[in-house]
N, C-alpha and C positions, 0 to 999 in steps of 0.2 A: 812426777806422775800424778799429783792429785792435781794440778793444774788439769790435765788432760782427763782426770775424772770430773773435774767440775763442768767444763766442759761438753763432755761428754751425757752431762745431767741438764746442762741449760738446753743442748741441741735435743734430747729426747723430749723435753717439754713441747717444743718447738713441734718435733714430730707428733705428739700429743693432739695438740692446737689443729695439727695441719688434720688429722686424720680427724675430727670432728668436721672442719670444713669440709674436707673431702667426703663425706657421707650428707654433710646438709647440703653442700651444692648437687651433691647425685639426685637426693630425693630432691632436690629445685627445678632438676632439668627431666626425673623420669617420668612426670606426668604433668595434668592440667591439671586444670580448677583448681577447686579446695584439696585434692587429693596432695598436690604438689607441694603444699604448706603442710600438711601434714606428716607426711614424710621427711621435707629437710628440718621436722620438730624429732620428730621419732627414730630417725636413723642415728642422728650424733647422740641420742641419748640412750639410746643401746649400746654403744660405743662406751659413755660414761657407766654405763650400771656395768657394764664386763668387766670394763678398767677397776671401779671402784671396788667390785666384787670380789675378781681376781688378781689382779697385775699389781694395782699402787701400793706405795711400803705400807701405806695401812690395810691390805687389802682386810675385808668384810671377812671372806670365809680364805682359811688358810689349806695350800694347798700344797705342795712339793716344786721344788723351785725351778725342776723342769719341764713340770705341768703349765705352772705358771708360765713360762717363756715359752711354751708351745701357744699357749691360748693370745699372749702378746704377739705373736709372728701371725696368729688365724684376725688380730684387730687390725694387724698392716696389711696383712692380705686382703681385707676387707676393703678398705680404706683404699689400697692399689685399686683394685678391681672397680670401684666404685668411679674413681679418676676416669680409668681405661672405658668404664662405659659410660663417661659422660663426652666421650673425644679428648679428653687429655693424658694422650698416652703418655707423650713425654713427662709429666709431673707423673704421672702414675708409675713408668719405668724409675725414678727417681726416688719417691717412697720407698719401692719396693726396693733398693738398692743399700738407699742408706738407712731403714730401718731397722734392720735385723742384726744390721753392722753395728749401729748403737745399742740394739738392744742385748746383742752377744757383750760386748764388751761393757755394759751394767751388769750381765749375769758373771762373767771373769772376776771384776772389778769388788762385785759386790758380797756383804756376809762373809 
């Protein structure tokens, strides 16, 4: 079983990694100019301050651990969403698929 929690901790990294991408390639592709850079700055690091804030084992301000996995599922949801409205549905149906499935099974797994 802790095979399968390790696991299960390297692929939610992963997920991590990817939903940063997926908010900087959204703000890449939702506008021009300078606006465009500034957004694929700004979106994955919203992403970062929520994560940081709420969700990671150190999170900032402590919350209830099913709050917290709600506001995790509102950062994959983001993160889908953001895919889907850049034209990548299929990665975005994919996030939204396997994220919640690791992140269930961190919140099982975990404490």
């Amino acid at each position: 079983m802790k095979a399968l929690e390790g696991a299960n901790l390297a692929l939610r990294f992963l997920l991590e990694l990817s939903a940063l991408a997926a908010t900087a390639y959204w703000g890449s592709q939702a506008a021009s100019g300078p606006v465009r850079w500034v957004l694929a700055v700004v979106a994955p690091a919203a992403v970062v301050v929520v994560w940081a804030l709420f969700v990671s084992p150190k999170a900032k301000i402590d919350v209830a651990r099913p709050v917290a996995l709600a506001i995790e599922f509102a950062v994959w949801a983001a993160a889908a969403a953001a895919l889907a409205a850049s034209g990548q549905l299929t990665l975005a149906i994919v996030l939204a698929v396997v994220a919640p499935i690791s992140g269930i099974l961190n919140y099982v797994w975990s404490d």
